[in-house]
C-alpha positions, 0 to 999 in steps of 0.5 A: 681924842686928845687928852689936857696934861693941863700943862705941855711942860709938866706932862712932858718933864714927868710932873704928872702927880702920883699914878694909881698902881696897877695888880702886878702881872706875872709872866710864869710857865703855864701861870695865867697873867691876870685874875680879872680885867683892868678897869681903868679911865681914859686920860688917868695916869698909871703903874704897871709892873710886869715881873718874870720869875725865870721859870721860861723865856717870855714876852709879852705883847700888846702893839693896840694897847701900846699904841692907845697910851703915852708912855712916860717911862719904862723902868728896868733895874733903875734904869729908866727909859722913856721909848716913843713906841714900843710893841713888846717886852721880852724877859730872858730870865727873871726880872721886873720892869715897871711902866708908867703911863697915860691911857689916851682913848677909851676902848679894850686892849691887852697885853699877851704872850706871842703867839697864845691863844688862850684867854689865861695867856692875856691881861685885859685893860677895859678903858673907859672915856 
């Protein structure tokens, strides 16, 4: 399903108005990443940022939900980066990335840290056609 920018230029050159912010997700030993599942709706524009306070070295994962949304930017330290795909984000130590992005297709997908099992460990984003 293709989702209307309403115009190719401005989706592309990042005109894409203001993005509703998401709860932040906090990567922390033993912490879980949400409280409850993301609502969100197809073809809206979002923010999420994703903050790693150092207690422990963690990614976070989510190749579904990375592959169902376009990424306008990723934003790390002022830096901004606007990837074609991307699978994973790893923090070393403390830090913050924020991203912002368009959800494409409706369905439920999540964000994770590699390799865990429990449903504390993930952030549930329910997305709506």
């Amino acid at each position: 399903t293709a989702v209307a920018f309403g115009n190719e230029a401005s989706a592309q050159s990042g005109l894409l108005g203001k993005a509703d912010r998401l709860d932040p997700i906090t990567l922390s030993a033993g912490k879980p990443l949400a409280d409850k599942p993301y609502e969100l709706e197809s073809g809206k524009y979002y923010k999420l940022t994703i903050k790693a306070d150092g207690s422990q070295e963690l990614a976070i994962e989510g190749p579904e939900f990375f592959r169902n949304i376009w990424i306008n930017e990723i934003v790390i330290n002022d830096i901004e980066v606007r990837p074609l795909g991307v699978s994973s984000l790893e923090f070393d130590g403390e830090g913050e990335a924020v991203i912002s992005f368009v959800t494409i297709r409706p369905g439920s997908f999540y964000l994770k840290i590699p390799n865990t099992t429990g449903e504390t460990q993930r952030a549930i984003f329910n997305v709506k056609g």
